[in-house]
N, C-alpha and C positions, 0 to 999 in steps of 0.2 A: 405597580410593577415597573421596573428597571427597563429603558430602551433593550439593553443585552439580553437581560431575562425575558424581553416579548419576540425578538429576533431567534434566540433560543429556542424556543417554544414552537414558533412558526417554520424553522427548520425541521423540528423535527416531527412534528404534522405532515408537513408537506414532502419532504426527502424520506425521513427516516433517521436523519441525522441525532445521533447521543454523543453525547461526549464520554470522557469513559468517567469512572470513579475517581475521587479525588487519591493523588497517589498513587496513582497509575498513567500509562500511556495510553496512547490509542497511536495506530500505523494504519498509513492508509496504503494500501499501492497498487501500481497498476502496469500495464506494456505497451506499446505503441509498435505493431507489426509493419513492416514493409517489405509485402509479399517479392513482390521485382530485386530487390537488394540483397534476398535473404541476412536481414538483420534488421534490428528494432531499436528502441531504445525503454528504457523501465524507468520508472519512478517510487519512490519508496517517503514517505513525509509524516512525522512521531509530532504527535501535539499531548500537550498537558488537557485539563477537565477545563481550562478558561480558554483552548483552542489558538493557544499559541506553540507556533512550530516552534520544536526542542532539535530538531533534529529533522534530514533531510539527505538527499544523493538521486543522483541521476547517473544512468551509465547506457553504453552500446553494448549490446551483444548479438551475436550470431544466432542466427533461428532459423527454422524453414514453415514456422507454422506459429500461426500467434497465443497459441496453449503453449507454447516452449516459450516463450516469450515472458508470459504469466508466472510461470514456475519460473524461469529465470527471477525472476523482479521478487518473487520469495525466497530464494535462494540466497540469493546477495544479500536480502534485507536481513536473515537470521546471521548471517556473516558480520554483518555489519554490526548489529546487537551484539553478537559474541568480542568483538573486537574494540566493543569500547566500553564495556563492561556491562551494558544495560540487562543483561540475562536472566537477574532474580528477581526485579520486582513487577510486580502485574502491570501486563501488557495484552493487549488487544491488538491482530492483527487482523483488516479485514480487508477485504476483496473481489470487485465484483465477477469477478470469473467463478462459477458455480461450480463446475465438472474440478476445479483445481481444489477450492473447498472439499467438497465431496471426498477426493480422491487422497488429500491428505488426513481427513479427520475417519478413513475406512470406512465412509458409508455409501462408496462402490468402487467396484473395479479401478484399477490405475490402466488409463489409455497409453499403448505400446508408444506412443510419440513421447510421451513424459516420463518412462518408465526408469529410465539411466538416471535424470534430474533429480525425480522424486527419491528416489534412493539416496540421494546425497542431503535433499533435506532431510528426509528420516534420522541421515544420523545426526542430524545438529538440532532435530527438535528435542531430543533430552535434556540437552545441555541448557536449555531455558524452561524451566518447569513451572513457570505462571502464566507460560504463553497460553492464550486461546484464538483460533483463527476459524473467523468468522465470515457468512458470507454478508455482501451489503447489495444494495441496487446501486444501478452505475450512478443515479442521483446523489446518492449520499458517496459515492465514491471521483466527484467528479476534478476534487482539485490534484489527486493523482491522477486522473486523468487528460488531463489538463495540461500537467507538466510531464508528464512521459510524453505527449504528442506535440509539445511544447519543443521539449528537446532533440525530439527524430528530426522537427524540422527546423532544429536547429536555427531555431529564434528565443530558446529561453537563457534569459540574463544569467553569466556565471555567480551570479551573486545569489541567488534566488532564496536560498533557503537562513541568508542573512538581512539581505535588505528586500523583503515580499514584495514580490508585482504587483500596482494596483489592484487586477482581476481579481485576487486572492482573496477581497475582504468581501467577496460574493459567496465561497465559500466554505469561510472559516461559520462556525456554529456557534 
């Protein structure tokens, strides 16, 4: 067996971490709250099945609660897929926020804090019809995490999703 392929393996023993199918994406993302500022930052990072980032963004937004924060960072990311064409072929979106999961795939109630957001992704998840959005543990979710808390505190390199930080090869799968 291959260095990669027993690294592989051992990620995803231990995390949980998959990579997605060959010819498809996998999106990872995540939010980074700061309750006192009322604002965050989100993270959003598309890797191919050999877990090299294709694609990447970081951005601020306004929030008063770090579940708007979540939705936010899905929000922008299906934006962002609609806007650079990535829309039709299969993609995996996943996420450790469980209640956001849950509450976009209608297997419960949508909490009145996300209710306006969620409504906005609703209309943009048709328009990508291979999307699946799945939930993960924050292990297998930690290099969007990583780089959304990266960014609020505004220490991650502009280049990030060109030239990868060291940290990252801890990461990738």
């Amino acid at each position: 067996m291959e260095v990669a392929q027993v690294k592989a393996l051992l990620l995803r023993l231990c995390f949980g971490r998959h990579p997605p199918d060959p010819q498809s994406l996998k999106i990872n993302i995540d939010g980074a709250f700061t309750p006192a500022s009322f604002e965050g930052s989100v993270a959003s990072i598309t890797r191919d099945h050999y877990g090299r980032i294709v694609d990447g963004f970081t951005s601020r937004v306004n929030a008063s609660l770090a579940l708007q924060t979540e939705t936010q960072a899905l929000n922008l990311t299906l934006r962002n897929l609609l806007q650079k064409g990535q829309a039709t072929q299969p993609l995996t979106l996943e996420s450790d926020c469980q209640i956001l999961v849950d509450a976009v795939n209608n297997l419960c109630s949508t909490p009145w804090e996300i209710r306006a957001l969620l409504n906005e992704v609703a209309t943009l998840i048709p328009a990508i019809p291979n999307l699946r959005i799945t939930y993960c543990r924050r292990e297998a979710n930690e290099a969007a995490n990583w780089t959304a808390r990266a960014h609020n505190s505004e220490s991650l390199p502009p280049s990030w999703p060109t030239t990868i930080p060291p940290l990252f090869g801890y990461f990738m799968y």
